[in-house]
N, C-alpha and C positions, 0 to 999 in steps of 0.2 A: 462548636461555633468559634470558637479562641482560633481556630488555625482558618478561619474564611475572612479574609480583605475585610475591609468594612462595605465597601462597594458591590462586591460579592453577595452578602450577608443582605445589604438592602434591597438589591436586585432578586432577592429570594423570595426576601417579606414579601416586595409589592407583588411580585408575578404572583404570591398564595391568596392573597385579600382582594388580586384588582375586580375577579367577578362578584364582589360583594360588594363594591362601593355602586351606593346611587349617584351619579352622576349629577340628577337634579339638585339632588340634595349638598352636595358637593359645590354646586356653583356656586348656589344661595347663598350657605358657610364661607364660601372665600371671598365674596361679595362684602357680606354684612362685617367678615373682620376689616376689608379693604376700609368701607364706611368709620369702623371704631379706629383706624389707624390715621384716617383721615383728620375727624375730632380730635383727635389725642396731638397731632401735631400742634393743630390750632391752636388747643389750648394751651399747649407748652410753648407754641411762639408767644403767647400773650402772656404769658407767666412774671410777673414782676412788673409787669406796664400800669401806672394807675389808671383807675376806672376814672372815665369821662363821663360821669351821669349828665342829669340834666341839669341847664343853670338856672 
């Protein structure tokens, strides 16, 4: 493996695994991280802003 590209070496991976991946299940997964990457921004925009409760 030391003497295949790295690019090479990936293009092998995927071509051995791709008839194994569920698809469905797959979107779901890139879906639901899309969502946690979403929240995680938010939060980090609001990071340090005092909270405006009620008056």
């Amino acid at each position: 493996m030391e003497a295949l590209e790295p690019d090479e070496l990936q293009r092998l991976v995927l071509a051995a695994v791709d008839p194994y991946i569920d698809r469905d299940v797959l979107a779901q997964q890139i879906a639901r991280e899309e969502q946690e990457c979403c929240a995680l921004e938010e939060f980090a925009g609001r990071w340090g802003v005092p909270n405006e409760g009620p008056s």
